[in-house]
N, C-alpha and C positions, 0 to 999 in steps of 0.2 A: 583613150577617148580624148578629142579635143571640147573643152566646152568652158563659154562664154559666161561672168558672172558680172552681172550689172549691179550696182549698188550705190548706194547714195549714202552707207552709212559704212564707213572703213578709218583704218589709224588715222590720224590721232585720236579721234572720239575713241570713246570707254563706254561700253554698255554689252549688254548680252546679245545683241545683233550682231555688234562687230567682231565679238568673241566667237560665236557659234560660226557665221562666215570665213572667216580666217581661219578656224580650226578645220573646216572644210577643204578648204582649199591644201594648208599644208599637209593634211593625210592624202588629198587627191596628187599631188604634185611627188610626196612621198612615194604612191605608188605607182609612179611614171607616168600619170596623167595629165595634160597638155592643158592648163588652166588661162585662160585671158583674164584679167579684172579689170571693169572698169569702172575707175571710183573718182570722188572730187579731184583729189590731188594730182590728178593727168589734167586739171583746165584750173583757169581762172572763176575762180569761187566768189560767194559772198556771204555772210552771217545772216542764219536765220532769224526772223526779228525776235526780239525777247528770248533767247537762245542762241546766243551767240559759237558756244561748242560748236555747232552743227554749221556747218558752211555747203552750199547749194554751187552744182557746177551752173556758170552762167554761158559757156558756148555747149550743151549738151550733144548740140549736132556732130560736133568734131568727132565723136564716138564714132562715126560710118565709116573711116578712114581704118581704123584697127582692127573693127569686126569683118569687114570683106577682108583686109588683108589674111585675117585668121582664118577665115571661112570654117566656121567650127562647126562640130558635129550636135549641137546641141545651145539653146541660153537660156538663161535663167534670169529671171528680174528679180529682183530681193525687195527691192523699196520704192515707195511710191513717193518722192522726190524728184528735181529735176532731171537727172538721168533717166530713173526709172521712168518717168512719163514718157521723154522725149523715145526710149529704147520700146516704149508698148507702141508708138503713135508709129513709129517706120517700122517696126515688122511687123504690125496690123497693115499695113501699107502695102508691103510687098510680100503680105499672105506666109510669112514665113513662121513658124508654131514655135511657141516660148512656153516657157513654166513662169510660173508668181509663185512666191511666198508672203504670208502672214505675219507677222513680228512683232507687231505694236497694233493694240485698239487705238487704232489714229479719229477715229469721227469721237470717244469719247476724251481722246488727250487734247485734241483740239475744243472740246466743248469746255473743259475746266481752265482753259483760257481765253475763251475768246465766245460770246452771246451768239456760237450760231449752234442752229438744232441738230441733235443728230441726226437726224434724216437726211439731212446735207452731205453731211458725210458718207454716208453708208452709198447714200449716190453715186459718191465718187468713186466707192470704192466698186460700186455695180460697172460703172463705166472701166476703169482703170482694170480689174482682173476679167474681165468679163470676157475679154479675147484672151488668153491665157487657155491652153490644153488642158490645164489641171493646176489647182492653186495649193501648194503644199501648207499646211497647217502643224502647229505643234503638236495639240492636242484634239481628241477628239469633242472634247468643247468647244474648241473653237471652228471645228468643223461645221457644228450645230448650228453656232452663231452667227456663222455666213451665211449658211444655207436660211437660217429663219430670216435674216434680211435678203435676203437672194439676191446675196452678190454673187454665188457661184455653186454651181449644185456637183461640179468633179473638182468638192475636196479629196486631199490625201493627205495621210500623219506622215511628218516629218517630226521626227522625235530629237533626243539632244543627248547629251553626252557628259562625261564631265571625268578627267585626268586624275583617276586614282594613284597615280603615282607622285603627284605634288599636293593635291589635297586628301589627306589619312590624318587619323587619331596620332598625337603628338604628346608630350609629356606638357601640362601645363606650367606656365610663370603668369605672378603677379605682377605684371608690369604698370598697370593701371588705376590702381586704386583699390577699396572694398570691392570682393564680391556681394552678389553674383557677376558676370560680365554680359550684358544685354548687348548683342553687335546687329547692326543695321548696315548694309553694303549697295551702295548703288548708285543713282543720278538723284541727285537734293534738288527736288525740283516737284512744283504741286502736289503733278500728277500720283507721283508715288506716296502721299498721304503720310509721309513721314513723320508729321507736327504729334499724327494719332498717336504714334510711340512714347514722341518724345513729353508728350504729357500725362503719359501714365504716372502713375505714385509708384515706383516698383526700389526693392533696398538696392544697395551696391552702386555697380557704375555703367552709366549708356553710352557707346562706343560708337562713333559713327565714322564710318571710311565712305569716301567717296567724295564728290564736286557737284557743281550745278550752279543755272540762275539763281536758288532760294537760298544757296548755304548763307551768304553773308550776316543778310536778315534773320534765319533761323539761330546760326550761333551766336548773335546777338540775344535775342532772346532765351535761347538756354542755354547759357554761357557754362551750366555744371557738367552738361555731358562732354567726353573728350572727340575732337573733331581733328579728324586723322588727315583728313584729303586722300586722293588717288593711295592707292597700295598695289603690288605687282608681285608675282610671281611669290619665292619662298615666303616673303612679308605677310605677301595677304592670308596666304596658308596657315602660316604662323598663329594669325587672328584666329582665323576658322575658330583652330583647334583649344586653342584657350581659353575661349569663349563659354559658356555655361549656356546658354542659347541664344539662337539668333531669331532675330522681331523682324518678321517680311508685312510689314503696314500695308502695301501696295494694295486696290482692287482693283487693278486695270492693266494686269501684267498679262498677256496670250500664254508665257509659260510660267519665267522666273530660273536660270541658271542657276542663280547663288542659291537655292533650294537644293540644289545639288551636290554644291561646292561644301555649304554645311554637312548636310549628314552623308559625306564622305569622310569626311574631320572628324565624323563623332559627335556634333553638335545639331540640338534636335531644333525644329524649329518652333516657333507660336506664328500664327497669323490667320488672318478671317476667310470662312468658307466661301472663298471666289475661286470662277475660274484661276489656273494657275495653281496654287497650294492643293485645290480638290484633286487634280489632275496627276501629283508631282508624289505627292503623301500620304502618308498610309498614317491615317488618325492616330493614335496612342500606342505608335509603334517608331516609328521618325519624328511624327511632329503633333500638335495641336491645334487644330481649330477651332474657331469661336468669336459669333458676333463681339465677346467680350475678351479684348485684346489682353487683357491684366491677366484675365483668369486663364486666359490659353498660355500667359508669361510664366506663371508659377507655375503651372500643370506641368510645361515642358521639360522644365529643373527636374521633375522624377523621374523623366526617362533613361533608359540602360545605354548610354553610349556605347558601347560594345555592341546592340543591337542596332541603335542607328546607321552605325558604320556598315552592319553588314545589309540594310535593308538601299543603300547607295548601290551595290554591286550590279543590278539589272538595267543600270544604266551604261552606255558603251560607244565613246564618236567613231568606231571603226564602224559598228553596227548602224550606226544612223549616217556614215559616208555612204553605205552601198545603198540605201534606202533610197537616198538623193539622186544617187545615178539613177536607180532604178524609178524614177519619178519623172525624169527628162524627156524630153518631147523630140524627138530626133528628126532632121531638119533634111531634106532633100539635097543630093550632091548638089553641089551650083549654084544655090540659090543666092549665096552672096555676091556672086557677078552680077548681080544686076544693079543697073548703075545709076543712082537715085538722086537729083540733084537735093542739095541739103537744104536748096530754097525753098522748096515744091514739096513742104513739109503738107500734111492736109489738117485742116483744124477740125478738131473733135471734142465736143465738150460733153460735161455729162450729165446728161440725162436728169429730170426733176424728178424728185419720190411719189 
């Protein structure tokens, strides 16, 4: 199969979009599959404001030139970024059927910086997936959660994956200080409610891997916890697994990867009954939840690592590759001849709540 993936979020960024995307693509290509991507770093970008990581393609139209050349059998949008807009607005345009995916609560990421309502958002998000054949979701929460905004009533789960063979139970080292080892993995940034962690009274040591707008600030102020930056491949595994539990503070994650990544390692989780962790976890068996972050901290510490490990194994990215294909919306031969000039884009805004 030939097929098209738009995204607005790929290397260099680090996060569970660009990881789950990629791993996509390398099992599709793996299994002889004819993959396009088109991501920032094919054009002239710019930093998103207050989020500089994230860099936005500034000519998105030049996209028309790769995708007729490919004439694929199928596209997919991942992200509702410049690409992603520009890639909804011209095959709404020339009638040609796309898939969307979910990723990120974007109208509430956006409202934790910035004074607009979420209603706004969700607007956006009615306009943006609204022409889309079917909007792939992680989980069936979040399925819920579009459809009760009704931004799209042909949700479908698109579930996740996670590399049993790099993340497994490992023999632990004290590399770090007193136990317990508390580890927190991700982007240092508001949204993900990190601070909640890092001001628990908990013994031992708090581990944080990972980058973002807030690290600077945050490790200024808690200058005791050890702050790792980016980790990759065997390292971060490494972590997983020597970890005693891992703290997912987040309430605004659609799934959360590194939920996976830990109790594959053997490391169970704590974090609060939000979508994401409700979705991922099997209560006092992987992990703990609980409005109260502390007491899900210590609960976790009693669970049977050996049993975590093996409550990871129903997860599977070969099983969620074929999901994906099977989710695609397949495009009429030809359709890409048709020759659209890039000026004669049509403006389309969306819609008020």
């Amino acid at each position: 199969m030939r097929f098209a993936l738009v995204t607005d979020a790929w290397h260099p960024q680090v996060n569970g979009v660009v990881r789950s995307l990629s791993t996509m693509v390398e099992i599709g290509r793996a299994k002889n599959h004819e993959i396009l991507v088109i991501q920032p770093q094919d054009y002239p970008t710019f930093p998103l404001p207050s989020y500089p990581e994230i860099r936005l393609a500034t000519t998105p139209w030049k996209m028309m030139k790769p995708l007729r050349e490919f004439s694929p059998d199928a596209v997919h949008i991942a992200t509702e970024g410049s690409l992603g807009i520009f890639a909804r607005i011209w095959l709404a345009h020339l009638r040609i059927p796309f898939t969307t995916s979910y990723h990120t609560r974007f109208p509430e990421y956006v409202q934790e910086r910035l004074p607009i309502p979420l209603s706004w958002g969700y607007s956006f998000l009615r306009w943006f997936h609204g022409a889309a054949e079917r909007v792939m979701v992680p989980t069936p929460t979040m399925g819920q959660l579009l459809n009760q905004h009704r931004v799209h009533q042909k949700t479908v789960i698109w579930n996740r994956g996670v590399n049993h063979e790099l993340f497994r139970p490992r023999s632990q080292e004290d590399s770090y200080g007193p136990r317990p080892y508390w580890l927190c993995t991700g982007r240092v940034a508001v949204e993900k409610n990190i601070e909640a962690f890092l001001r628990l009274d908990l013994p031992g040591t708090k581990i944080i891997v990972g980058d973002g707008p807030a690290r600077e600030s945050m490790q200024r102020k808690y200058s005791e916890a050890v702050w790792l930056g980016y980790k990759f491949g065997e390292e971060l595994a490494k972590l997983y697994a020597d970890s005693d539990v891992f703290v997912f503070p987040s309430k605004t994650d659609t799934f959360g990867n590194v939920l996976l990544e830990s109790i594959a390692s053997g490391t169970p989780v704590a974090a609060f009954p939000v979508p994401g962790p409700q979705d991922v976890l099997k209560p006092g068996v992987d992990g703990v939840l609980s409005e109260n972050l502390k007491e899900a901290c210590l609960s976790a510490l009693k669970l049977d690592r050996d049993v975590v490990h093996q409550s990871s194994m129903d997860w599977d990215w070969d099983a969620c590759f074929q999901t994906f294909l099977s989710h695609l919306a397949p495009i009429e031969s030809g359709k890409f001849g048709y020759q659209f000039n890039e000026f004669d884009s049509p403006t389309i805004l969306p819609t008020s709540d």
